[in-house]
mmCIF file of the N, C-alpha and C atoms, coordinates in Angstrom:
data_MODEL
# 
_entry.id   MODEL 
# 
loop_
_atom_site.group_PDB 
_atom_site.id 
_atom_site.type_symbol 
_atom_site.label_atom_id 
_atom_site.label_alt_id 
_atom_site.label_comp_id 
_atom_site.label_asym_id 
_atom_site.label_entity_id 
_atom_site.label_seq_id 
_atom_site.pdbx_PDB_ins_code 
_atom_site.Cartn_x 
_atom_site.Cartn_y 
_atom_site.Cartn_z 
_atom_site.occupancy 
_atom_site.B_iso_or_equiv 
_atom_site.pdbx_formal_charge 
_atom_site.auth_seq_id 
_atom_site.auth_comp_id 
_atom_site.auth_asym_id 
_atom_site.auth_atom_id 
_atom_site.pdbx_PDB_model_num 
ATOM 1   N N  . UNK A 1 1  ? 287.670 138.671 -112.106 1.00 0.00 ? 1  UNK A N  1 
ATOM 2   C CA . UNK A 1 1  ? 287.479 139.350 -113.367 1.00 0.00 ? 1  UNK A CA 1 
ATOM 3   C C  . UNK A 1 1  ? 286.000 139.325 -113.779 1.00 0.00 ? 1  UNK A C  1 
ATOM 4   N N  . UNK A 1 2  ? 285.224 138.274 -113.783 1.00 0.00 ? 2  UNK A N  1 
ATOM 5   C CA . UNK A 1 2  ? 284.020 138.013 -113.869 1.00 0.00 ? 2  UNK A CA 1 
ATOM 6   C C  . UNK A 1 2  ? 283.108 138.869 -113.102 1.00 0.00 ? 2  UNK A C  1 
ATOM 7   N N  . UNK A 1 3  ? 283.415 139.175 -111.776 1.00 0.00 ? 3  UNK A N  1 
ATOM 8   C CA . UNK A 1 3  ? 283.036 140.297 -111.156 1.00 0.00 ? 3  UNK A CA 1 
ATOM 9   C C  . UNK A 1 3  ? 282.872 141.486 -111.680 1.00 0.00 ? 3  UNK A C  1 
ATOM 10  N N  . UNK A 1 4  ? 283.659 142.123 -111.947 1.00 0.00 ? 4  UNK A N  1 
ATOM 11  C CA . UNK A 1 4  ? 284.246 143.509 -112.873 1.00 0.00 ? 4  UNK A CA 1 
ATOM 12  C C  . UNK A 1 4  ? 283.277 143.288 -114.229 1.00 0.00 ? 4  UNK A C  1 
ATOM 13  N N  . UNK A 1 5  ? 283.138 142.597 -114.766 1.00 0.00 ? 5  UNK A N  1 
ATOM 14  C CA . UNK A 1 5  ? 281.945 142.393 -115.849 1.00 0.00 ? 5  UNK A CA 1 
ATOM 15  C C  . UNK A 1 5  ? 280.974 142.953 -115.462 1.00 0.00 ? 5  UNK A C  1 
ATOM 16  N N  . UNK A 1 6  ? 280.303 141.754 -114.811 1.00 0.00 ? 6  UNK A N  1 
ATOM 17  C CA . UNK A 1 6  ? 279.405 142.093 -114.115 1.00 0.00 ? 6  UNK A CA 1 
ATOM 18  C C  . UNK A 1 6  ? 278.713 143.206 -113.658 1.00 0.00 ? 6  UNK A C  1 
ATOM 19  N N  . UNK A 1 7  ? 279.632 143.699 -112.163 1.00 0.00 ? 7  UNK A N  1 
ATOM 20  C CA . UNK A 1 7  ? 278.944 144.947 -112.023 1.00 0.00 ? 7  UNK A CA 1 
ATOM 21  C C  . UNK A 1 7  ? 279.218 146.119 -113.429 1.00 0.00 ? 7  UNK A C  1 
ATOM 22  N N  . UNK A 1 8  ? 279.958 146.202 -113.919 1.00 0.00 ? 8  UNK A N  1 
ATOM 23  C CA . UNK A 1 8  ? 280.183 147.277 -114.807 1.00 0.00 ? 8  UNK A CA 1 
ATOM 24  C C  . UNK A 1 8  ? 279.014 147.322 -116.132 1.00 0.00 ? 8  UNK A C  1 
ATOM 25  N N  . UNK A 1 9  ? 278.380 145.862 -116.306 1.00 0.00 ? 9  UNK A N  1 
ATOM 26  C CA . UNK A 1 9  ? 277.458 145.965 -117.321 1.00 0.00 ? 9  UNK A CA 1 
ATOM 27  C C  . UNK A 1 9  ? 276.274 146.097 -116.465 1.00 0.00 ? 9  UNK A C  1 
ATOM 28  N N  . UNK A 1 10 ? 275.841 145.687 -115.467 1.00 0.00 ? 10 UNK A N  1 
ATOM 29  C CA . UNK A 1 10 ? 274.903 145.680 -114.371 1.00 0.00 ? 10 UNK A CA 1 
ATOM 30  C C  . UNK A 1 10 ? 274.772 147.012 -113.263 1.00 0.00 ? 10 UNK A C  1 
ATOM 31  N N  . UNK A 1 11 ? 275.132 147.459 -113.649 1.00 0.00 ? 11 UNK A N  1 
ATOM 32  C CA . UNK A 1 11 ? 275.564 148.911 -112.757 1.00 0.00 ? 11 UNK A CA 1 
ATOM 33  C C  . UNK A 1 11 ? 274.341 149.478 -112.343 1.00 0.00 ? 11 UNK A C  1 
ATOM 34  N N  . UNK A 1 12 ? 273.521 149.770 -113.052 1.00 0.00 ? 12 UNK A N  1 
ATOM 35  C CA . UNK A 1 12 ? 271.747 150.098 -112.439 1.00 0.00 ? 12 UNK A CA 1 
ATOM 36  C C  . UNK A 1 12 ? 271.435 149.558 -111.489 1.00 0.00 ? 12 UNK A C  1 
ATOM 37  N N  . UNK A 1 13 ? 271.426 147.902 -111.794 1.00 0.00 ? 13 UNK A N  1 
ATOM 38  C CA . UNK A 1 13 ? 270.896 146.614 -110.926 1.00 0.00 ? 13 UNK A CA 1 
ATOM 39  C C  . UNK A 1 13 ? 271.767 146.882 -109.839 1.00 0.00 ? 13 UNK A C  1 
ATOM 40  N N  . UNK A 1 14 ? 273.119 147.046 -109.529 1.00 0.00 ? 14 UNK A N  1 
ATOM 41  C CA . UNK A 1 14 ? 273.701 147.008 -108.425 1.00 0.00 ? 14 UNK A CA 1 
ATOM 42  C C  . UNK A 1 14 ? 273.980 148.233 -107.870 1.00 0.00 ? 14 UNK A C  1 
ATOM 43  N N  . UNK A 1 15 ? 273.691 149.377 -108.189 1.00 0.00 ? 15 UNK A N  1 
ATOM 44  C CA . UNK A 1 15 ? 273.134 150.713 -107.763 1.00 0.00 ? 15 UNK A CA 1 
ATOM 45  C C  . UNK A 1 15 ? 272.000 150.887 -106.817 1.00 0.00 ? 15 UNK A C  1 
ATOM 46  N N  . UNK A 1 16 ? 270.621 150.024 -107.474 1.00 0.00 ? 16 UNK A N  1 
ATOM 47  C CA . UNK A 1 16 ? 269.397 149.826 -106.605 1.00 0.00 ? 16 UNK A CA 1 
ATOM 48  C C  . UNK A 1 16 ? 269.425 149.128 -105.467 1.00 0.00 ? 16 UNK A C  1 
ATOM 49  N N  . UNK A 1 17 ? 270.669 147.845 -105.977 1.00 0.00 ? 17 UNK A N  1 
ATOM 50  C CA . UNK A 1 17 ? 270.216 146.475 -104.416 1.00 0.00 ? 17 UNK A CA 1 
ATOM 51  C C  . UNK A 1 17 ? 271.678 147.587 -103.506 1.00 0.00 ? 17 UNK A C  1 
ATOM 52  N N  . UNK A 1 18 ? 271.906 148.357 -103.615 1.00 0.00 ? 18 UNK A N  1 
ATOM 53  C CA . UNK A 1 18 ? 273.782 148.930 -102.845 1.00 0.00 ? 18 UNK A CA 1 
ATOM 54  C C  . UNK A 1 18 ? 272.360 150.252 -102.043 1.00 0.00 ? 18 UNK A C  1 
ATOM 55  N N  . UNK A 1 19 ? 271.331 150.512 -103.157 1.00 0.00 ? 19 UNK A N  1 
ATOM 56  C CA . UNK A 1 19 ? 270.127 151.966 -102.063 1.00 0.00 ? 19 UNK A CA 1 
ATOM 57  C C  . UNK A 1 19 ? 269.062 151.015 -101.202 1.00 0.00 ? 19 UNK A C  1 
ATOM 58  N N  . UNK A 1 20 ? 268.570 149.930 -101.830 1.00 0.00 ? 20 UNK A N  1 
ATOM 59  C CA . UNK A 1 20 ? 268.069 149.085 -100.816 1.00 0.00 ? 20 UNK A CA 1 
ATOM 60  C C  . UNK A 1 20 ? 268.559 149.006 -99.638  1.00 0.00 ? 20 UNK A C  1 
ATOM 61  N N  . UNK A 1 21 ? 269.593 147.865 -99.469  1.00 0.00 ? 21 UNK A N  1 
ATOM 62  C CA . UNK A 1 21 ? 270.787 147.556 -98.509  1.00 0.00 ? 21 UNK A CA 1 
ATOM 63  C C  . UNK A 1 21 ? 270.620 148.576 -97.521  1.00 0.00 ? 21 UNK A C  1 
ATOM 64  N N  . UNK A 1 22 ? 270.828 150.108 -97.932  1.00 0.00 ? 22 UNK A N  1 
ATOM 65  C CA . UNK A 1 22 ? 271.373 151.321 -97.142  1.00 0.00 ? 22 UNK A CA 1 
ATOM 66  C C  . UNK A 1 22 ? 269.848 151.759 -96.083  1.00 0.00 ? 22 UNK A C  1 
ATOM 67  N N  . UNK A 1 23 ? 268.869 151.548 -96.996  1.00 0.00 ? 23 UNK A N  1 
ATOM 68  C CA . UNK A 1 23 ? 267.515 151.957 -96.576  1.00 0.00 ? 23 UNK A CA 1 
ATOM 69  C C  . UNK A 1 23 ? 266.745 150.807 -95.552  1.00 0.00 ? 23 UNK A C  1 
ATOM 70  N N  . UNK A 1 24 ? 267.177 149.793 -95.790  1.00 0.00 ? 24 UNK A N  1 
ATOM 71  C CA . UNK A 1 24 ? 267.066 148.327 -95.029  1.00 0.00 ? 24 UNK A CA 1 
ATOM 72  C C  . UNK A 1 24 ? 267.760 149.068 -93.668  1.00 0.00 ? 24 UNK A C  1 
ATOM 73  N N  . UNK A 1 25 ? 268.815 148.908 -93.592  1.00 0.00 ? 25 UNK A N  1 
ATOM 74  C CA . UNK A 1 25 ? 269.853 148.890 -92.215  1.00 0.00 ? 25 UNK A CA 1 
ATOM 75  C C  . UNK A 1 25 ? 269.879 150.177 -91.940  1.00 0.00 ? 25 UNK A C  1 
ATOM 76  N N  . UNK A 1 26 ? 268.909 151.397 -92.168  1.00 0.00 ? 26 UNK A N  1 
ATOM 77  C CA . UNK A 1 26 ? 268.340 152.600 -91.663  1.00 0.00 ? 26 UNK A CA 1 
ATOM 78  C C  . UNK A 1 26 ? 267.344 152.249 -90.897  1.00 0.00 ? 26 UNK A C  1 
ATOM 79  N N  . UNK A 1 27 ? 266.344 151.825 -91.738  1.00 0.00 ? 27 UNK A N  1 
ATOM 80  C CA . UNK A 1 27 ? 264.629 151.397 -90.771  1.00 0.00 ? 27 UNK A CA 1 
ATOM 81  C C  . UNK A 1 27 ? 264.874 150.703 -89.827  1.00 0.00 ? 27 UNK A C  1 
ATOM 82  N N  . UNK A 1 28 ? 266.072 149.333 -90.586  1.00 0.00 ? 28 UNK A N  1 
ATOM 83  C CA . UNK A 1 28 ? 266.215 148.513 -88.987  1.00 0.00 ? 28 UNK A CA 1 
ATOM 84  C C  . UNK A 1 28 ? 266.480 148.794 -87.991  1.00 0.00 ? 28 UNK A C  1 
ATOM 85  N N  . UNK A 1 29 ? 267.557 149.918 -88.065  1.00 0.00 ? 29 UNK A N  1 
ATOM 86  C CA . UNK A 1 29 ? 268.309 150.911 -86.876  1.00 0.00 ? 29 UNK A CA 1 
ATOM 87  C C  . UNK A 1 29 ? 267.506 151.316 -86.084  1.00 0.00 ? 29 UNK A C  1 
ATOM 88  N N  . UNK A 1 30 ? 266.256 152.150 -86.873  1.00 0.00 ? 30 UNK A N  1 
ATOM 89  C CA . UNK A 1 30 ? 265.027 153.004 -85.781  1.00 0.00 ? 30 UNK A CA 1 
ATOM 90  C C  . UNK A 1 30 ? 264.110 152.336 -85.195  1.00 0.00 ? 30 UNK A C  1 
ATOM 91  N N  . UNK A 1 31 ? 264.042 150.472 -85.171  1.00 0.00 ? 31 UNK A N  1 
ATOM 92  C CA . UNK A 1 31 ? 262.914 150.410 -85.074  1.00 0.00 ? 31 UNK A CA 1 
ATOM 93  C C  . UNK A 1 31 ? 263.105 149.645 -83.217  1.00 0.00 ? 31 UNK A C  1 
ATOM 94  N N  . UNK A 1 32 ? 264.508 149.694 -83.005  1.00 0.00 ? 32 UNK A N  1 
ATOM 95  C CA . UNK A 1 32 ? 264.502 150.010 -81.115  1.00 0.00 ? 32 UNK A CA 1 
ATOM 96  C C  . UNK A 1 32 ? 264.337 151.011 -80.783  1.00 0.00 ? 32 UNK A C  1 
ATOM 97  N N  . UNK A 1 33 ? 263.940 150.665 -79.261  1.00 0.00 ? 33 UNK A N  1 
ATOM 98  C CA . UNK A 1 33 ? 263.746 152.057 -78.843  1.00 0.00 ? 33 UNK A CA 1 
ATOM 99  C C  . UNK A 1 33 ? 264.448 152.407 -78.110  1.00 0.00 ? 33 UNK A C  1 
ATOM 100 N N  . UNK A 1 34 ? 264.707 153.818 -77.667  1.00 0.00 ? 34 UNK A N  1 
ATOM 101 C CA . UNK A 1 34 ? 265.553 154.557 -76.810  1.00 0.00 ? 34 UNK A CA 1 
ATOM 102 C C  . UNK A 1 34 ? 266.709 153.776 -75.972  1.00 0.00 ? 34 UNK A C  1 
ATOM 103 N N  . UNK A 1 35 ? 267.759 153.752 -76.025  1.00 0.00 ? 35 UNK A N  1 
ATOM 104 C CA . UNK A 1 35 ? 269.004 152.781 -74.818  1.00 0.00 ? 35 UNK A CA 1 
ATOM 105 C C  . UNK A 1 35 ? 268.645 153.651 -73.306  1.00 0.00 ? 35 UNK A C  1 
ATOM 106 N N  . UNK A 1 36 ? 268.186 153.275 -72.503  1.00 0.00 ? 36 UNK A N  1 
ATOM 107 C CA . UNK A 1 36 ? 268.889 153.655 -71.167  1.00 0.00 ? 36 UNK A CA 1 
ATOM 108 C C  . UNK A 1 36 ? 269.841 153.089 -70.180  1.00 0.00 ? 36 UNK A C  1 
ATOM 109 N N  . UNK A 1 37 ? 270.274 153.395 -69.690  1.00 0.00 ? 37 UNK A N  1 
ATOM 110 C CA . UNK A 1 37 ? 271.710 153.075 -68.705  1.00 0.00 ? 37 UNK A CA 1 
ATOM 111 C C  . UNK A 1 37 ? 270.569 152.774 -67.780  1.00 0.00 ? 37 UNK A C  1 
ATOM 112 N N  . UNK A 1 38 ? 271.887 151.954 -67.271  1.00 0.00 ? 38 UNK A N  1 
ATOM 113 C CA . UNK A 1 38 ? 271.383 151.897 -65.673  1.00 0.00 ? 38 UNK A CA 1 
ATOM 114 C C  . UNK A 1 38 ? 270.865 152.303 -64.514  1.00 0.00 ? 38 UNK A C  1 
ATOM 115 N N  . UNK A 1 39 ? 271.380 153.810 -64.577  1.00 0.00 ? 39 UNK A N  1 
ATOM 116 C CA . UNK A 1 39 ? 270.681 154.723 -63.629  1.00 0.00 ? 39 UNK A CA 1 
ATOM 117 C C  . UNK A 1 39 ? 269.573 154.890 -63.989  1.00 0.00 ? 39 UNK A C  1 
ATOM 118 N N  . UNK A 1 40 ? 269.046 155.163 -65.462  1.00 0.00 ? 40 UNK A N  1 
ATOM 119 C CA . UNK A 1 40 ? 267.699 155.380 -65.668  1.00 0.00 ? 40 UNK A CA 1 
ATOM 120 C C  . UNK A 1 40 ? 266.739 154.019 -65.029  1.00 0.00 ? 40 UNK A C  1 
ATOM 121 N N  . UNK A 1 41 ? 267.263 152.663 -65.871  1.00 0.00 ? 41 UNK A N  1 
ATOM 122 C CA . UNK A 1 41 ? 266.327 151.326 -65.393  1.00 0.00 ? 41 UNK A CA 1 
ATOM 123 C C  . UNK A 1 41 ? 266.194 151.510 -64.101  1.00 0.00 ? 41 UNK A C  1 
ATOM 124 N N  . UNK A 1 42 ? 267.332 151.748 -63.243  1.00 0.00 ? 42 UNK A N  1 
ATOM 125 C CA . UNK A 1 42 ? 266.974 151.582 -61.501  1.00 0.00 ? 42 UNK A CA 1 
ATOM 126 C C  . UNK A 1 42 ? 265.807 152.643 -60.969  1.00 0.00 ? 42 UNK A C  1 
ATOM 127 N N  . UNK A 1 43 ? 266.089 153.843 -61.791  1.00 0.00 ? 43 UNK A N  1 
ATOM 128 C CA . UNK A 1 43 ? 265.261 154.861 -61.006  1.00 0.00 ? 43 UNK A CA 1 
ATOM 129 C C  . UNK A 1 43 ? 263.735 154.609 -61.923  1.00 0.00 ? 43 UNK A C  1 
ATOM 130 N N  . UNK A 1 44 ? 263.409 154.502 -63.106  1.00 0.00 ? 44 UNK A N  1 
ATOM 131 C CA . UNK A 1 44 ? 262.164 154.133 -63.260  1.00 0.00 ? 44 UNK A CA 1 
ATOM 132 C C  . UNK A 1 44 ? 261.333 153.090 -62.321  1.00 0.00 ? 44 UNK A C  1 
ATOM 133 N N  . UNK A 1 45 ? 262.387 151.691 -61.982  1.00 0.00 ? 45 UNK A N  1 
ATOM 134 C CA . UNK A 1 45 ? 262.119 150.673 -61.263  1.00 0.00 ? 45 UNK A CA 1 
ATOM 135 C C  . UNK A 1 45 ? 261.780 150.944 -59.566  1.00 0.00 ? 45 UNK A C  1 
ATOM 136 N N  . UNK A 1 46 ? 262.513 151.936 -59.393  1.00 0.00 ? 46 UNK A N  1 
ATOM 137 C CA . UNK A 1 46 ? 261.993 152.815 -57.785  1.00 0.00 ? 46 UNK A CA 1 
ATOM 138 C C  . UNK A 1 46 ? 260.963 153.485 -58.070  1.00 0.00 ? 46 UNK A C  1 
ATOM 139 N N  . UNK A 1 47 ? 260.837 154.650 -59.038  1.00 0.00 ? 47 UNK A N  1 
ATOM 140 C CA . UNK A 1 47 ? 259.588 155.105 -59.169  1.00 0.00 ? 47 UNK A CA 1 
ATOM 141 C C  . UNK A 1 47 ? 258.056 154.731 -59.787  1.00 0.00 ? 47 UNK A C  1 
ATOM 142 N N  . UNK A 1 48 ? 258.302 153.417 -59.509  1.00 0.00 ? 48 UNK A N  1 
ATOM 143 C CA . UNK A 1 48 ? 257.128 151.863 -60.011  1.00 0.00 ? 48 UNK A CA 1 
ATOM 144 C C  . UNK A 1 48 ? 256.475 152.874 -61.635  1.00 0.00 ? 48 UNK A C  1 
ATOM 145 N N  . UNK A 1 49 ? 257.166 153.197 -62.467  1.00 0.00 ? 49 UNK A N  1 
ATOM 146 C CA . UNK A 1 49 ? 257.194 153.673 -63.337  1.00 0.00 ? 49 UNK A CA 1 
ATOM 147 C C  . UNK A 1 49 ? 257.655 152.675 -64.726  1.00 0.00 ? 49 UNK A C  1 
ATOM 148 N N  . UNK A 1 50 ? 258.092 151.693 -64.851  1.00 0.00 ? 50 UNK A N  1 
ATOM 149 C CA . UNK A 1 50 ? 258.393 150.735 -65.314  1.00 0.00 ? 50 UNK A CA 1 
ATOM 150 C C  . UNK A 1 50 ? 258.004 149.495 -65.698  1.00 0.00 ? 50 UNK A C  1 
ATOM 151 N N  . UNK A 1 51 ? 257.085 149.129 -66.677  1.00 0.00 ? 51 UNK A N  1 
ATOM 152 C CA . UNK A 1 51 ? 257.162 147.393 -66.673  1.00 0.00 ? 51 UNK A CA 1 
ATOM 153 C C  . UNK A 1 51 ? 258.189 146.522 -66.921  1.00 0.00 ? 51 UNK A C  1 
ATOM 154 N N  . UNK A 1 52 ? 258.517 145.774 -66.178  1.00 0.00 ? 52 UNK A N  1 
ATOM 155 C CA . UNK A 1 52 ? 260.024 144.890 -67.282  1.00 0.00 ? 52 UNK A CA 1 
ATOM 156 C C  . UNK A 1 52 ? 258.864 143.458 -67.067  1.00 0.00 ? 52 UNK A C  1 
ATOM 157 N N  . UNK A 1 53 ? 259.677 143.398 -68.259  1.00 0.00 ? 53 UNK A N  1 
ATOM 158 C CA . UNK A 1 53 ? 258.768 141.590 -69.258  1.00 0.00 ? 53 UNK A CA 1 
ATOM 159 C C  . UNK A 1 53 ? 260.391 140.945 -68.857  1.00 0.00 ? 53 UNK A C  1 
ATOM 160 N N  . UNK A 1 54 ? 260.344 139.815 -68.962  1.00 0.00 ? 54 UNK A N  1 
ATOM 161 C CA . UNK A 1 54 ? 260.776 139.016 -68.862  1.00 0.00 ? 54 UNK A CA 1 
ATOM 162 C C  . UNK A 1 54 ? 260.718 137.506 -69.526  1.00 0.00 ? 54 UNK A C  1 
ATOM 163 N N  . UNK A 1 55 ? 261.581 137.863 -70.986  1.00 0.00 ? 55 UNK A N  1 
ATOM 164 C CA . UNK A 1 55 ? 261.430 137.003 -71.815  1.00 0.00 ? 55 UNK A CA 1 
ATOM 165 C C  . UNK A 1 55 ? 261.895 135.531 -71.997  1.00 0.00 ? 55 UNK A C  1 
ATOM 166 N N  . UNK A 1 56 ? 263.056 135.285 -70.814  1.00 0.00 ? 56 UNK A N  1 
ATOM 167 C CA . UNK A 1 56 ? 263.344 133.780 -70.746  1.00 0.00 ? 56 UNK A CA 1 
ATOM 168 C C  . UNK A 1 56 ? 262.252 133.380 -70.448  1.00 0.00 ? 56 UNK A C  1 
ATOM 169 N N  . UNK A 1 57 ? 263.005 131.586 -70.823  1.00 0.00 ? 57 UNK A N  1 
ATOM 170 C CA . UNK A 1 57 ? 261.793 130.401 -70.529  1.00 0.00 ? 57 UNK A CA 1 
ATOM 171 C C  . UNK A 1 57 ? 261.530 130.425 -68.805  1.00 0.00 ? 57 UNK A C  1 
ATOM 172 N N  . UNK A 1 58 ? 260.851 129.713 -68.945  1.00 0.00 ? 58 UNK A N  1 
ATOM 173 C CA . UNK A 1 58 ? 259.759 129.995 -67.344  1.00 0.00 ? 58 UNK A CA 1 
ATOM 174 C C  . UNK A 1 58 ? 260.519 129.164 -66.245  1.00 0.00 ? 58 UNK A C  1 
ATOM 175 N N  . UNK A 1 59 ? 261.144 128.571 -66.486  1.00 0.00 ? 59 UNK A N  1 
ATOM 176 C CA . UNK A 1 59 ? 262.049 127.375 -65.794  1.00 0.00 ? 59 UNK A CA 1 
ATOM 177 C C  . UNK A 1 59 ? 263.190 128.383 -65.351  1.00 0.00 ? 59 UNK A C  1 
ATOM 178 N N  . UNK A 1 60 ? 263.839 129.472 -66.048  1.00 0.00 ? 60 UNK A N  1 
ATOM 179 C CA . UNK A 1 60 ? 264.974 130.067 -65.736  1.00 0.00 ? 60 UNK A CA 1 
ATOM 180 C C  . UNK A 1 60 ? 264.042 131.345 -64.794  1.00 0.00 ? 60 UNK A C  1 
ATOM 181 N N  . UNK A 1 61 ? 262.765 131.400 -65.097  1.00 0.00 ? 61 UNK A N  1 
ATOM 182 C CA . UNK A 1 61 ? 262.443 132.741 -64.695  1.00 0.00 ? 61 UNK A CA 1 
ATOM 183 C C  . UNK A 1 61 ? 262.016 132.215 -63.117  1.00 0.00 ? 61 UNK A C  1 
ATOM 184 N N  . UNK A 1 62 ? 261.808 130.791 -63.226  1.00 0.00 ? 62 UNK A N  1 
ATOM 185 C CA . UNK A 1 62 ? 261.366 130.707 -61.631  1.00 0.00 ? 62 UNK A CA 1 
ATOM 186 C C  . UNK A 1 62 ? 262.546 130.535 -60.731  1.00 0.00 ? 62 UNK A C  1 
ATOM 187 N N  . UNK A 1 63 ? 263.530 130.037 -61.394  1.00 0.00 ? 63 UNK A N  1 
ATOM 188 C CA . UNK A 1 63 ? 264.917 130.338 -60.928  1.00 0.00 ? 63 UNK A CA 1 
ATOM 189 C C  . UNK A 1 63 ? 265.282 131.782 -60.110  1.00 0.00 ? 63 UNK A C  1 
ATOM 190 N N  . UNK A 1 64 ? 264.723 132.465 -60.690  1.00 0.00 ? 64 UNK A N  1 
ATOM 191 C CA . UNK A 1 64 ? 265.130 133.917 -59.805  1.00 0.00 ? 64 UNK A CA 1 
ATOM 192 C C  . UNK A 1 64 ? 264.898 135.024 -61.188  1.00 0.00 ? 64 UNK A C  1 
ATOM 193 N N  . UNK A 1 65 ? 264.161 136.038 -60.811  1.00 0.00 ? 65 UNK A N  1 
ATOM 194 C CA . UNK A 1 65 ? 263.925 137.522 -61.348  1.00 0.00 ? 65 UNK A CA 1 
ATOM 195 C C  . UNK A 1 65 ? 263.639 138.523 -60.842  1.00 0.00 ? 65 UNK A C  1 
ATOM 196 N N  . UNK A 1 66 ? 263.510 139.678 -61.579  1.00 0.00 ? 66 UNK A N  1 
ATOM 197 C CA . UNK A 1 66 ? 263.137 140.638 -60.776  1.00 0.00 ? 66 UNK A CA 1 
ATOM 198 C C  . UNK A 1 66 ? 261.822 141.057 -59.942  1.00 0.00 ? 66 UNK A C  1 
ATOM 199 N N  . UNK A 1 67 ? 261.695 141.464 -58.933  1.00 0.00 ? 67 UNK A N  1 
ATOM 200 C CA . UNK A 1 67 ? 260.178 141.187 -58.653  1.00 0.00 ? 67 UNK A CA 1 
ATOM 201 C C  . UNK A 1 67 ? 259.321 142.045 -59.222  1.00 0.00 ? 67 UNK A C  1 
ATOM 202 N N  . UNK A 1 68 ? 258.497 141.476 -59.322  1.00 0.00 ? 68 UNK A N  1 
ATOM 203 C CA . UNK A 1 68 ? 257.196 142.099 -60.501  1.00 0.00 ? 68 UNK A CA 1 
ATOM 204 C C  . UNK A 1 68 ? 256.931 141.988 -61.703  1.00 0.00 ? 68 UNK A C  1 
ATOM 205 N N  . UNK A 1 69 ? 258.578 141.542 -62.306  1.00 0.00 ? 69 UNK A N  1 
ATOM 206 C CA . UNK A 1 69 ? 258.729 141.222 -63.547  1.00 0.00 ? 69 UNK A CA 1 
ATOM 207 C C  . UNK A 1 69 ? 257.293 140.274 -64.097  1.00 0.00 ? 69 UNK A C  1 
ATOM 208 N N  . UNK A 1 70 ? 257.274 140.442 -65.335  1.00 0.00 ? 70 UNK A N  1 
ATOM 209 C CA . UNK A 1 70 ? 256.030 139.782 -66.260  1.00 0.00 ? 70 UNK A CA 1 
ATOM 210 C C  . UNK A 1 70 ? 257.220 138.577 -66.994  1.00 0.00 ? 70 UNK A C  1 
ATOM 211 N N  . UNK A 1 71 ? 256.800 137.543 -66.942  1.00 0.00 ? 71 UNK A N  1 
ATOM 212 C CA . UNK A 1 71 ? 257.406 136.574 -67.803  1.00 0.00 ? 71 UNK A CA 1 
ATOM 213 C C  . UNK A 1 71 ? 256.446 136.038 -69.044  1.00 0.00 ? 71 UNK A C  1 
ATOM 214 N N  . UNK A 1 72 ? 257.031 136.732 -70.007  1.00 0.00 ? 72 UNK A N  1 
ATOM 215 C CA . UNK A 1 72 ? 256.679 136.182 -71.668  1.00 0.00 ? 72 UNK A CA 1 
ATOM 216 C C  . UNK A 1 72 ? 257.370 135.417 -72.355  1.00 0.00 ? 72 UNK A C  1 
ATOM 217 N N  . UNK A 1 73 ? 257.576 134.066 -72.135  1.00 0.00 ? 73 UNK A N  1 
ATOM 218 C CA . UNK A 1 73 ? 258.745 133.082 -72.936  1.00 0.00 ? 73 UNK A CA 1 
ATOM 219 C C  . UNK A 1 73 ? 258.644 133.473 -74.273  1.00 0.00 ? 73 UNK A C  1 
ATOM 220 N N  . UNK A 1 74 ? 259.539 133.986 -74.719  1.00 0.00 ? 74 UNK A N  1 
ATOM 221 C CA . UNK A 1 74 ? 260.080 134.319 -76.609  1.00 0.00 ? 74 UNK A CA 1 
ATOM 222 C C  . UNK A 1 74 ? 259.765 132.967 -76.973  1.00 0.00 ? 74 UNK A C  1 
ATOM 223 N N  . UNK A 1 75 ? 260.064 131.862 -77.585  1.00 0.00 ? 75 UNK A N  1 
ATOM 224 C CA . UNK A 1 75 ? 259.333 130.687 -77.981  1.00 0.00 ? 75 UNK A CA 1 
ATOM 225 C C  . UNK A 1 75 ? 257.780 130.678 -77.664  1.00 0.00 ? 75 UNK A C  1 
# 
């Protein structure tokens, strides 16, 4: 019930943070880039057209990766 107060006297205030919210999880959406499938990664990766980074820690990356790969530990 306290709820229903609330927004109903607050209705501006929760109008703005409900267009925020919407405009937030828009920008966030655009700010990856393009998905490619698999066929694309393989054939960029044949046509040495490709950098791949390689963000695990360095311990997993000496373990085994792709060759050429760049290793940038995220931490």
């Amino acid at each position: 019930m306290d709820i229903m107060v609330f927004l109903t006297e607050q209705w501006m205030l929760v109008a703005i943070l409900s267009v925020l919210a919407v405009a937030f999880f828009i920008v966030e959406s655009r700010k990856g880039g393009a998905a490619l499938t698999h066929h694309e990664v393989v054939r960029l990766l044949n046509d040495d057209n490709a950098v791949v980074v390689d963000v695990r820690d360095s311990k997993e990356y000496k373990a085994g990766h792709i060759a050429e790969a760049i290793n940038i530990p995220f931490r």
